[in-house]
KEROVEX-414588 format. One record per residue (C-alpha): x, y, z; chain; residue in three letters. Coordinates in steps of 0.25 Angstrom, whole numbers, plus 2048, in hexadecimal, padded with zeros to 3 digits. Each point is the difference from the previous one (the first is absolute). Layout:
% residues N
 east north  up unit code
    X     Y   Z    A  ala
...
//
This chain:
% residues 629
 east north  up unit code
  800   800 800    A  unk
  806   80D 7FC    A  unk
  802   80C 80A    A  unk
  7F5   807 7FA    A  unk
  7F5   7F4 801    A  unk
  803   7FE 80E    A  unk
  7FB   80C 808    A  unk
  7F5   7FE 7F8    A  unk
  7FD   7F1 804    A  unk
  804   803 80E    A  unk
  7F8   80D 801    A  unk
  7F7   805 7F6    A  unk
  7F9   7F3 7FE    A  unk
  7F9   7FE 80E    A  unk
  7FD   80D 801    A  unk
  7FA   7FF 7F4    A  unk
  7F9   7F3 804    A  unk
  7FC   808 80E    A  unk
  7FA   80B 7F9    A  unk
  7F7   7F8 7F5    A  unk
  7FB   7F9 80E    A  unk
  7FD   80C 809    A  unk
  7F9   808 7F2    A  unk
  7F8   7F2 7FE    A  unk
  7FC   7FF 80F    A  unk
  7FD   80F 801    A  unk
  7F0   801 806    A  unk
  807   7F6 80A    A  unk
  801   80B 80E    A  unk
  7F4   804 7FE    A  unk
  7F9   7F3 801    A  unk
  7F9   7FD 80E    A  unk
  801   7F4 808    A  unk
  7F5   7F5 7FA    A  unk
  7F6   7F4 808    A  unk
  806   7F7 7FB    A  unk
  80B   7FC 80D    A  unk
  805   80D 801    A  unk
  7F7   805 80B    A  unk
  805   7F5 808    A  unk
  80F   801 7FC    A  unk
  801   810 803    A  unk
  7F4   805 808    A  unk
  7FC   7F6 809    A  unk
  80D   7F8 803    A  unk
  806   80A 809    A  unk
  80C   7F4 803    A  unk
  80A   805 7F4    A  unk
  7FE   80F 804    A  unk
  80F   801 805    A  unk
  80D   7FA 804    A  unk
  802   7FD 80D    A  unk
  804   7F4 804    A  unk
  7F1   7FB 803    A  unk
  7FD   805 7F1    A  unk
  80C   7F8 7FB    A  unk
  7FC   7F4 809    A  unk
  7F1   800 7FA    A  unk
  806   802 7F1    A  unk
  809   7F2 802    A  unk
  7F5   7F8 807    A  unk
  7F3   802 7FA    A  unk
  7F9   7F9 7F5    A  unk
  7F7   80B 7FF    A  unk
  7F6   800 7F5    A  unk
  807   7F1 7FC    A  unk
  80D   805 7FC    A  unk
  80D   801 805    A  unk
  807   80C 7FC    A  unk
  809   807 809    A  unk
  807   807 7F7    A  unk
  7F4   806 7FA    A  unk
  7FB   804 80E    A  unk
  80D   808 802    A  unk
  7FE   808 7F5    A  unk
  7F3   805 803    A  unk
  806   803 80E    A  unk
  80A   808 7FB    A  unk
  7F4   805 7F6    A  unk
  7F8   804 80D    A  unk
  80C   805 807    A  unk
  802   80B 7F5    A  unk
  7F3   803 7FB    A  unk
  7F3   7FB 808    A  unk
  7F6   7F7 7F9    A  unk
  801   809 7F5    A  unk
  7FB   7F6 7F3    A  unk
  80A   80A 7F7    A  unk
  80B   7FC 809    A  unk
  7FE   7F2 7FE    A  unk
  7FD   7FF 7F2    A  unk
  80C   808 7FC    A  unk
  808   7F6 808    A  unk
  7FA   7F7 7F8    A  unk
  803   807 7F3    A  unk
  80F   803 804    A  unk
  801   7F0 803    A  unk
  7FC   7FE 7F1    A  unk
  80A   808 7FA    A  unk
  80C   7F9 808    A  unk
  7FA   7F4 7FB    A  unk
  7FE   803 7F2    A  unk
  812   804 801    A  unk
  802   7F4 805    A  unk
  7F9   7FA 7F7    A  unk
  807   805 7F6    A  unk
  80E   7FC 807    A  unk
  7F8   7F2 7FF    A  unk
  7FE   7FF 7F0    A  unk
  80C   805 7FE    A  unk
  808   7F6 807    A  unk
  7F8   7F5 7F9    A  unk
  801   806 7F2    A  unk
  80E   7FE 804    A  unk
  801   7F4 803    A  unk
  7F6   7FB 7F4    A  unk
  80B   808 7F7    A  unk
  80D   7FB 807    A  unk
  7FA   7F1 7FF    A  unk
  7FC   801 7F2    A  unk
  80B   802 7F4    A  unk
  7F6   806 7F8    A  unk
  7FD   80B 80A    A  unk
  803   80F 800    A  unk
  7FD   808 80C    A  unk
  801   80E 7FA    A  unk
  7F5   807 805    A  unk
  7FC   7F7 80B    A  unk
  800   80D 80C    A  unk
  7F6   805 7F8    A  unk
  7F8   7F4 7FA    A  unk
  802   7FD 811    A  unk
  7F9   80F 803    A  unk
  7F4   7FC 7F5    A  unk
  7FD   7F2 805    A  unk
  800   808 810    A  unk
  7F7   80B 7FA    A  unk
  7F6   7F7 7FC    A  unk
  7FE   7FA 80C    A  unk
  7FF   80B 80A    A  unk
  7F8   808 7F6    A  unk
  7F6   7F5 7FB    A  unk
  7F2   800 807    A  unk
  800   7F5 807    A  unk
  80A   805 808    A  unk
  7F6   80A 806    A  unk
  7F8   7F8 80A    A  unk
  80F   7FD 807    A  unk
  801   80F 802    A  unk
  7F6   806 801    A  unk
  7F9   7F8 809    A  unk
  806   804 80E    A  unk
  800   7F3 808    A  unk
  809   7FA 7F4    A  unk
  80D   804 804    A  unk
  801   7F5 804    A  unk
  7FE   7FB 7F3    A  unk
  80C   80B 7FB    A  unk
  809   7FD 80B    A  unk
  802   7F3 7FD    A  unk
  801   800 7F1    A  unk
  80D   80B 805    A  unk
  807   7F6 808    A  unk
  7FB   7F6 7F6    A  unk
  80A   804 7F3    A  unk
  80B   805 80A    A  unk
  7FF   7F1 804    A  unk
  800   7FD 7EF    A  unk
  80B   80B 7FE    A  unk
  809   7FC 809    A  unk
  800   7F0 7FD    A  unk
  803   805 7F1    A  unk
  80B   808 805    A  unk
  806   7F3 808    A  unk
  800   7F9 7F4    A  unk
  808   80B 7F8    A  unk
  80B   801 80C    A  unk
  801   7F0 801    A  unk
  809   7FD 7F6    A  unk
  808   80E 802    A  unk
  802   802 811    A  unk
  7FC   7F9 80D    A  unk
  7F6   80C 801    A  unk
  7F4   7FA 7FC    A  unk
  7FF   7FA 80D    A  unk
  7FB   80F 805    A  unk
  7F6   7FF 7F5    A  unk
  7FA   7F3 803    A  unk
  7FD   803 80F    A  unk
  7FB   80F 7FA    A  unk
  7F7   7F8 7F8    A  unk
  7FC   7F7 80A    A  unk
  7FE   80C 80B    A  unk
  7F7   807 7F5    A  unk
  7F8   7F4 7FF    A  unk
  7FC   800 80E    A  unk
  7FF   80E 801    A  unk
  7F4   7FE 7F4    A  unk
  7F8   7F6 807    A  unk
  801   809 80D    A  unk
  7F9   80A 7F7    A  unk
  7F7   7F6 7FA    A  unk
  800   7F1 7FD    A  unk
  7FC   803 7F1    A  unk
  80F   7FD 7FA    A  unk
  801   7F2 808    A  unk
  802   7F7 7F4    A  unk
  80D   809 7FF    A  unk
  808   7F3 7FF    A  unk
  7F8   7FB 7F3    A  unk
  803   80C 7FA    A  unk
  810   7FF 800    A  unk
  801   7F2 7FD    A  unk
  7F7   804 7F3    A  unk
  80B   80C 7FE    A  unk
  80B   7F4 803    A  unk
  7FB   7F9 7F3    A  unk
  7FF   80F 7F7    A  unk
  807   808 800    A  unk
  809   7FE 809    A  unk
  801   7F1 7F8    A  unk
  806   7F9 80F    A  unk
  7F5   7F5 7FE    A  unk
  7FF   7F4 7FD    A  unk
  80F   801 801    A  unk
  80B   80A 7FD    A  unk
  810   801 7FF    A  unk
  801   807 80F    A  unk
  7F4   7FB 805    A  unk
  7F9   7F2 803    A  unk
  7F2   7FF 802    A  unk
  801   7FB 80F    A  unk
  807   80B 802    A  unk
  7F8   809 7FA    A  unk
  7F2   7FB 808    A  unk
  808   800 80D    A  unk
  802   810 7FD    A  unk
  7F2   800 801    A  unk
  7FE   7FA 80E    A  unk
  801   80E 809    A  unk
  7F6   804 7F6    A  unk
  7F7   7F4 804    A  unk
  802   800 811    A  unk
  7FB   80D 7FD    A  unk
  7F4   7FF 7F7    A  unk
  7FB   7F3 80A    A  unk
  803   80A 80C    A  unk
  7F7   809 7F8    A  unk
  7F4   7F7 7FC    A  unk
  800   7FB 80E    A  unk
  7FC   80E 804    A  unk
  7F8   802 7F4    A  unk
  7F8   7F5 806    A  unk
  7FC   805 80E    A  unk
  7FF   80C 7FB    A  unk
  7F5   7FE 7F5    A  unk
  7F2   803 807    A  unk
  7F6   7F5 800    A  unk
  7F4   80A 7FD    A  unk
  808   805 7F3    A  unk
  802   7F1 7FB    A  unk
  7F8   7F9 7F7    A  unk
  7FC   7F2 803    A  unk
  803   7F5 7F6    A  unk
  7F0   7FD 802    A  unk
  7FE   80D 7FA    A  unk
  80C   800 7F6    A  unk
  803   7F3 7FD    A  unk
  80D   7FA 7FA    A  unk
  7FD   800 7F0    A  unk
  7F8   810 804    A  unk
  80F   805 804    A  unk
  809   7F8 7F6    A  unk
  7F5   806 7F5    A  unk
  803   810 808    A  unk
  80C   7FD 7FE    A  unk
  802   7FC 7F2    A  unk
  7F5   80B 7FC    A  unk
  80A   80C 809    A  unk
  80D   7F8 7F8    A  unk
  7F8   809 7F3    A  unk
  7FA   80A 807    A  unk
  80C   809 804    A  unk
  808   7FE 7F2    A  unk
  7F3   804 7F8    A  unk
  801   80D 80B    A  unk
  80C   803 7FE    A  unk
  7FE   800 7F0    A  unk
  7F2   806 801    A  unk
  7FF   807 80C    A  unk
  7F0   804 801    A  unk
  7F6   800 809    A  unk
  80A   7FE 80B    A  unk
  7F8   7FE 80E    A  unk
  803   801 80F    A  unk
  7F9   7F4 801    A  unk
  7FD   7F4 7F7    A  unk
  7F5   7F9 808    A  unk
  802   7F1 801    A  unk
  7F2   7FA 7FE    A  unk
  7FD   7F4 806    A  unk
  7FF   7F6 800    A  unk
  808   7FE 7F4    A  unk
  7FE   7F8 7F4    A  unk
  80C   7FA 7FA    A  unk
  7FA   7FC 7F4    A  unk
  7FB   80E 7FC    A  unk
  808   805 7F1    A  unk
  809   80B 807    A  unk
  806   7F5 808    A  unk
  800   7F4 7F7    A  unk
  806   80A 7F5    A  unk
  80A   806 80A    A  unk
  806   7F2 803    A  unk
  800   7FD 7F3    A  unk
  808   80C 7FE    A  unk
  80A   7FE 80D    A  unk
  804   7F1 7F9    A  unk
  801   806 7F2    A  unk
  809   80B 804    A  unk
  809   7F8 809    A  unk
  801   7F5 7F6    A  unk
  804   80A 7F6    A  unk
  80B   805 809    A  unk
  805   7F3 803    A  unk
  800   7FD 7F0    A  unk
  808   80E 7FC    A  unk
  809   801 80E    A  unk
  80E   7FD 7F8    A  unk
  7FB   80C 7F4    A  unk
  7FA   809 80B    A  unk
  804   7FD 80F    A  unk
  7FD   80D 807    A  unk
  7F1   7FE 7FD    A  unk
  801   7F4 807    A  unk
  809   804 80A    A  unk
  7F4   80C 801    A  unk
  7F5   7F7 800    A  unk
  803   7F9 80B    A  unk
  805   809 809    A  unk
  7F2   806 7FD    A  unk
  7F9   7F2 806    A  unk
  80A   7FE 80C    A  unk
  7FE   810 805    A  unk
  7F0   7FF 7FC    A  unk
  7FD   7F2 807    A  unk
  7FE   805 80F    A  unk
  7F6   80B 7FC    A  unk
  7FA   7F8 7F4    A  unk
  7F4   7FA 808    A  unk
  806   7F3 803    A  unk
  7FF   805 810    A  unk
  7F4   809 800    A  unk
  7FF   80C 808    A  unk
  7F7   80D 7FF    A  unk
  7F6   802 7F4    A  unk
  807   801 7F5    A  unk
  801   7F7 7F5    A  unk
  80D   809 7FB    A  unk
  805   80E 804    A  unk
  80A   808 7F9    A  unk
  80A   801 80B    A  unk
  803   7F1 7FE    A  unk
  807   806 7F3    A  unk
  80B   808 808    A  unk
  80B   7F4 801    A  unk
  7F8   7F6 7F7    A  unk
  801   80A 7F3    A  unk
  80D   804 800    A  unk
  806   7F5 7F9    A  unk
  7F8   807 7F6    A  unk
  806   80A 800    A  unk
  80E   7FB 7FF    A  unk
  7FC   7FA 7F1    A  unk
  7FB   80F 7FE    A  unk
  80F   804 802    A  unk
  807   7F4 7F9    A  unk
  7F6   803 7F2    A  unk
  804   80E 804    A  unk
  80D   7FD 801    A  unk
  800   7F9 7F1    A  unk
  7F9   80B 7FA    A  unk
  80C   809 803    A  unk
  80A   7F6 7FB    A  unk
  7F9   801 7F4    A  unk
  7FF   80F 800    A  unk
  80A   803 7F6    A  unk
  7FB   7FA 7F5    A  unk
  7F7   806 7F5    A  unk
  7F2   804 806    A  unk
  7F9   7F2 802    A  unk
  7F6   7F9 80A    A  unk
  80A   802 80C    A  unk
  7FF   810 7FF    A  unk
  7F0   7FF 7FE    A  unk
  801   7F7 80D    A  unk
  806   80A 806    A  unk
  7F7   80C 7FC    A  unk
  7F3   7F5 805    A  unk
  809   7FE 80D    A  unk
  800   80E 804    A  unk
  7F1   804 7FD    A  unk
  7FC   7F3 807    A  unk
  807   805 80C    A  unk
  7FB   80E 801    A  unk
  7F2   7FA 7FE    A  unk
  802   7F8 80C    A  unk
  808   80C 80A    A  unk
  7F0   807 7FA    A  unk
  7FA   7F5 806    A  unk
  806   7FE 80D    A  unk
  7FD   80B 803    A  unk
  7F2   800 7FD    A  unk
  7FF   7F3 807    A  unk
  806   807 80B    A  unk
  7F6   80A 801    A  unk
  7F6   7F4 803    A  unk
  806   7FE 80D    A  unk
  7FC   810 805    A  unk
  7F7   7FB 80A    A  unk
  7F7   7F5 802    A  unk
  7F3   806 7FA    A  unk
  808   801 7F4    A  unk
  807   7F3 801    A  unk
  7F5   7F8 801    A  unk
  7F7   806 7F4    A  unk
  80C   7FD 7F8    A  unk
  7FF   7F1 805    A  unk
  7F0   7FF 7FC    A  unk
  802   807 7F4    A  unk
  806   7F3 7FB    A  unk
  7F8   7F6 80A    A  unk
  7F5   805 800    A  unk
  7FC   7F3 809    A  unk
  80B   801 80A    A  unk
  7FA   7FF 80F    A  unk
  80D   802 805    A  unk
  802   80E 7F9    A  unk
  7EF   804 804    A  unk
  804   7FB 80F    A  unk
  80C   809 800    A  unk
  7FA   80B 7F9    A  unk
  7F6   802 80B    A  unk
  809   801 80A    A  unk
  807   80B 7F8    A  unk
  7F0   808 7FF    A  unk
  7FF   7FE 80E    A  unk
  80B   805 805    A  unk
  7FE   80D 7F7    A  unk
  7F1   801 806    A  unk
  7F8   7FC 7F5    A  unk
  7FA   7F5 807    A  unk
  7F4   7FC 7F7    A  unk
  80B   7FF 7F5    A  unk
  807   7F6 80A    A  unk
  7F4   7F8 802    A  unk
  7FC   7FD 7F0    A  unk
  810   7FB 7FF    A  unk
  7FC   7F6 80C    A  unk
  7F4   7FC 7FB    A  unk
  806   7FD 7F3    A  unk
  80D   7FA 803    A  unk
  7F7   7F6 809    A  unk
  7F7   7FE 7F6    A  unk
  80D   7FB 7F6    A  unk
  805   7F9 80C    A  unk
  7F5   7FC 80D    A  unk
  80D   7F9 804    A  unk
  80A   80B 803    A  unk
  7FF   804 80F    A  unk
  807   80E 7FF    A  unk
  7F5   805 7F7    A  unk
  7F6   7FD 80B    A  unk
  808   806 80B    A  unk
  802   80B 7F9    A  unk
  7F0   801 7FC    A  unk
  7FD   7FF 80F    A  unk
  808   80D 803    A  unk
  7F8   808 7F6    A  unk
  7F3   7FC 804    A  unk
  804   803 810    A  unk
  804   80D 7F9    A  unk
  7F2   802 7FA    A  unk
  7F9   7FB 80C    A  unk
  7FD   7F3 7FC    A  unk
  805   7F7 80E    A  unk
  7FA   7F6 7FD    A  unk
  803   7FD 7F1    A  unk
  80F   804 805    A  unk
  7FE   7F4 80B    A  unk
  7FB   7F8 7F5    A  unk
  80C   802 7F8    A  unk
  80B   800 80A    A  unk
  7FA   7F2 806    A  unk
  800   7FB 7F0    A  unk
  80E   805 7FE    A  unk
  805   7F6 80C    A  unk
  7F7   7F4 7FD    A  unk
  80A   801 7F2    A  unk
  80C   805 805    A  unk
  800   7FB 810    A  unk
  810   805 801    A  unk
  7FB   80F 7FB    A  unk
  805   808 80D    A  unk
  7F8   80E 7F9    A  unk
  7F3   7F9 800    A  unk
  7FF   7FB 80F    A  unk
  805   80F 804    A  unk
  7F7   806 7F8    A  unk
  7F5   7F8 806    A  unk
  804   803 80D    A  unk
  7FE   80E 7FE    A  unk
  7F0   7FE 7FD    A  unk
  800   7F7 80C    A  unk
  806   808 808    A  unk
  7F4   808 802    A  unk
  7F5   7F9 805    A  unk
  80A   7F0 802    A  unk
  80B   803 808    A  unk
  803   7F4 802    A  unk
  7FE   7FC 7F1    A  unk
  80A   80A 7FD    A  unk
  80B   7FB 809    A  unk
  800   7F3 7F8    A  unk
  801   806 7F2    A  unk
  80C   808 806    A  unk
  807   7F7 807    A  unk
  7FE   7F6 7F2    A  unk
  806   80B 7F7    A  unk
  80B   805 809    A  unk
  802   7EE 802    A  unk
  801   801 7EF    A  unk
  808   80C 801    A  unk
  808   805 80C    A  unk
  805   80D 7FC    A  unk
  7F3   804 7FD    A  unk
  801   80E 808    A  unk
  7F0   803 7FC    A  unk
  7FA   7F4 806    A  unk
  808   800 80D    A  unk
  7FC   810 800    A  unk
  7F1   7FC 7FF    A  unk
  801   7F6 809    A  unk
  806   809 80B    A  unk
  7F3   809 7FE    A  unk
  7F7   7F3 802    A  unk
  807   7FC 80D    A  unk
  802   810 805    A  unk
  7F1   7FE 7FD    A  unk
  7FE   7F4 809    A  unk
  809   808 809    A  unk
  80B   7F7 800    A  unk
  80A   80B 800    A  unk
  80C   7F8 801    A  unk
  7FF   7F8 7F4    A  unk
  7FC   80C 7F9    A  unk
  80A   808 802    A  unk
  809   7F3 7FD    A  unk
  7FA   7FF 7F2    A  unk
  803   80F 7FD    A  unk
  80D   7FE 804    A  unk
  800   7F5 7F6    A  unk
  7FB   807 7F6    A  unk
  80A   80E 800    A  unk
  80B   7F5 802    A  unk
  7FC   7FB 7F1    A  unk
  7FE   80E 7FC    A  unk
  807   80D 804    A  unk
  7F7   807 7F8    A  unk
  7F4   7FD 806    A  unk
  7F9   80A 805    A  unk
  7F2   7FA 805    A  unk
  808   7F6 807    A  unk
  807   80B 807    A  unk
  7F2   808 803    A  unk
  7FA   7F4 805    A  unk
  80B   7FA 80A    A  unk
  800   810 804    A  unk
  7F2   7FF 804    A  unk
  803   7F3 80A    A  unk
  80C   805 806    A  unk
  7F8   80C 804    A  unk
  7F5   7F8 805    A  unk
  80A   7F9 807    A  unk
  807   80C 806    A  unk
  80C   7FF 7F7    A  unk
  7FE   80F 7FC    A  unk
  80F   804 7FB    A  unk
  7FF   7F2 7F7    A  unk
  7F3   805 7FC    A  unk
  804   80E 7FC    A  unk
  80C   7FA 7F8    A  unk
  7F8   7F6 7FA    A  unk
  7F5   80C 7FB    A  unk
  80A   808 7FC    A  unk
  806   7F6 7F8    A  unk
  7F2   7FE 7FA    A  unk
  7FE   80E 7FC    A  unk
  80E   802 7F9    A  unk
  7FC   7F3 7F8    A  unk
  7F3   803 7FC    A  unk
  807   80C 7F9    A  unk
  7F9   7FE 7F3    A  unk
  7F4   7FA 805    A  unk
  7F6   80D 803    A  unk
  7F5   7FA 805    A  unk
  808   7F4 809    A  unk
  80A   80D 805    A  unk
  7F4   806 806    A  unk
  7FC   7F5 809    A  unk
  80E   7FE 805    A  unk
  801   80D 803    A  unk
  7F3   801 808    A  unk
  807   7F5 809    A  unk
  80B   805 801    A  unk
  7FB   80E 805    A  unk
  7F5   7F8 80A    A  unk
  80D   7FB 806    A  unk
  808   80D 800    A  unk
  7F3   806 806    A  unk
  800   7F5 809    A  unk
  80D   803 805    A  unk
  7FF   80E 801    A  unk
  7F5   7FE 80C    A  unk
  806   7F5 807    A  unk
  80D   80A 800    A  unk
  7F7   80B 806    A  unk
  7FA   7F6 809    A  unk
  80D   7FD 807    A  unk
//
């Protein structure tokens, strides 16, 4: 490389490649947080708001929300620590993630453009840096990418994907130094450490040690045998990689929540090798046509694995592996590619089920990227080429560069669609029109804005596309309590059980109606939610008001004690354990406690008042026992 070139590589290119992704993500700080997770990530989880030991002790401990992910936990407390719950904050964390990836990445091609070329005596690697930047630009600008990003819960989903290719980058590198120095040795435990480092962010990259042995046989060509390496001696490389992906799916395991999974009663065994053959096509027919891209591709069940989409995508899965096969001495980095495709896709393909989803965009982030790597080596042709008289190579390029401003225009379109969760989930009906999920999700979103008639025809709809789906119901009892309706509210929330008895919202909403006329009724339906669920902070608050009720002040104030302990922030926790501690003659805990209320309920009018009210009762109260004495 001449001394011009090389600044150019070494600078200019990844700034380049960071400023096509921070123009293509650009309505990105403006975007809210969504309901979809993200409520319970940032704005009730109050465990990852800081860094002191006890955050960092939560953070490396917990399963919460059925993953482990310390290292994403640590990011949204540094997040926090700067910035607050600030959804801008986090989502140009997020953006800012992607573009280190989409340079890495680029360091990725390249090296493998390398070693395709260095091991092939028909290879020229002239332009590969820049063929290198094209294959990185079409990934981090596509689409697909845009769920990863934009959706603020996934950074877990980003983070990984980093210490993913430094893991890829820094085995490639080992390879190079083998031959040359005892150097490599740094690399291999660099690589090894980055691993780790990836499934502490997010369990997405654990077939890790597929992938390498796949790069093994191309391009690195070490497989099924080489001059300086055996084949033993290229698997038992790979055995750190292993310890570490087992000790990864072992967590992965307790972790996953038994309410999230589907059952094989559900989903049976041909259903989900059907999903998976039918997501095997899916996401490559995305990433060439990418429209009608949703947040949510609703998995209807059950499933039938004889119906055409399925039969024809099976068909398709054989046909092209087959193909591959047939052509892998003529053309070895689309087999190479494909494969690395199936090994990074087979955890999220369906085979385990989790969630709603049939397939979802952010499963494209690791798994498409071999994609983008055969983007960079015909790239990468198309320059060697360039020198010749005008021909298919340069109108390939001219096709290239419009395809990718069309897709910069459409991510940030796509972009746009995660504003809010209004907006999110019209986008969603707009394609599936009979998704209950998306009805169910979008109620929640009109009621949270105040338009609560809007909010009830969502529930009514989504349960009348699913009378099965529990949420739907719960959430239709909270707006008819909101219209008046107790006893239709009672009549749901009781439904909502009898189909889901692990839902901890519908016993503690249920309680609440109890509460004022069944006391006794309500301390069950408490106790059962807080027994599901024992961090809920609003159910041991409302049951301290039903044993302050029956006079128990002890356990009452224990429960508000409870409560504050699971959320600083909660100021009606702090009124209320006010109130006993000044019934019990506790009146400096009660003035803290008031005051700690009010400044809370700071943007909160109508609460403030009240608060305040107390609070100046008990000042009163002091002043006269003050003139008393």
């Amino acid at each position: 490389m001449n001394r011009v070139a090389a600044p150019i590589v070494r600078y200019v290119l990844p700034l380049l490649l960071i400023a096509a992704v921070l123009v293509s993500f650009c309505p990105l700080p403006a975007n809210d947080f969504v309901n979809l997770d993200d409520p319970f990530y940032f704005i009730a989880n109050q465990h990852y708001r800081g860094l002191s030991l006890t955050h960092l002790r939560w953070m490396f401990t917990t399963l919460y929300m059925g993953h482990y992910q310390p290292l994403s936990w640590l990011t949204h407390g540094l997040v926090y620590c700067g910035w607050g719950v600030s959804p801008a904050a986090f989502h140009v964390v997020n953006l800012l993630l992607h573009a280190a990836n989409a340079v890495v990445f680029s360091g990725v091609a390249l090296a493998l453009l390398q070693a395709a070329y260095r091991n092939d005596p028909r290879g020229n690697e002239g332009g590969a840096p820049v063929a290198a930047a094209a294959g990185a630009l079409f990934f981090a600008i596509h689409p697909l990418r845009v769920e990863a990003v934009a959706w603020a819960t996934e950074r877990q989903e980003v983070l990984c994907a980093l210490f993913f290719l430094l893991a890829v980058l820094a085995y490639l590198r080992m390879q190079n130094e083998k031959p040359r120095s005892g150097a490599w040795r740094r690399w291999y435990i660099g690589s090894i450490i980055s691993f780790t480092l990836s499934l502490m962010s997010k369990a997405t990259g654990i077939t890790l040690p597929l992938v390498l042995l796949v790069v093994d046989v191309y391009p690195l060509r070490r497989l099924p045998g080489a001059r300086r390496a055996t084949p033993w001696g290229v698997i038992a490389e790979k055995i750190p990689y292993v310890v570490v992906a087992g000790g990864a799916a072992l967590v992965v395991l307790l972790a996953k929540r038994p309410e999230a999974m589907v059952t094989l009663a559900e989903h049976g065994v041909a259903a989900r090798v059907m999903q998976c053959m039918y997501a095997l096509c899916f996401y490559p027919w995305k990433t060439v046509a990418p429209l009608q891209l949703s947040p949510l591709y609703l998995l209807h069940k059950p499933l039938d694995p004889t119906a055409p989409r399925f039969v024809l995508a099976a068909l398709a899965v054989v046909g092209v592996t087959t193909g591959l096969v047939l052509m892998r001495r003529r053309w070895p980095a689309a087999l190479a590619a494909w494969s690395c495709y199936v090994v990074l896709l087979l955890p999220v393909s369906g085979i385990v089920q989790s969630g709603p989803q049939i397939t979802a965009d952010r499963y494209t982030y690791l798994a498409c990227m071999p994609w983008a790597v055969l983007v960079a080596a015909g790239v990468s042709q198309c320059l060697h080429r360039w020198r010749r008289p005008f021909g298919w190579q340069h109108l390939a390029a001219a096709t290239a560069g419009l395809f990718l401003l069309i897709l910069g225009a459409q991510t940030a379109q796509q972009t746009r669609v995660w504003k809010d969760s209004l907006t999110l989930w019209n986008h969603v009906l707009s394609i599936e029109p009979d998704n209950f999920f998306a009805y169910d999700n979008r109620g929640e979103a009109r009621y949270a804005s105040g338009d609560v008639n809007g909010a009830l025809a969502d529930f009514d709809r989504a349960i009348q596309l699913d009378p099965s789906y529990a949420n739907a119901y719960d959430n239709r009892g909270t707006a008819r309590l909101e219209k008046g309706d107790t006893s239709g509210a009672l009549a749901d929330y009781t439904l909502a059980i009898r189909l889901d008895p692990r839902r901890s919202t519908a016993y503690y909403n249920r309680g609440k109606i109890k509460a004022k006329g069944d006391p006794d009724g309500a301390l069950a339906d408490y106790q059962q939610a807080i027994a599901l669920n024992p961090e809920y902070a609003a159910a041991y608050n409302a049951r301290g008001r039903v044993y302050q009720a029956k006079g128990d002040l002890n356990a009452a104030l224990a429960d508000y004690t409870r409560a504050i302990d699971l959320n600083r922030e909660y100021a009606n926790g702090y009124n209320n354990r006010g109130t006993v501690r000044r019934t019990m003659g506790d009146l400096a805990g009660a003035m803290e406690d008031f005051n700690l209320a009010v400044h809370l309920a700071a943007n909160n009018p109508p609460q403030r008042a009240v608060f305040e009210r107390n609070l100046t009762d008990l000042q009163r109260q002091l002043a006269e026992g003050a003139r008393t004495r």
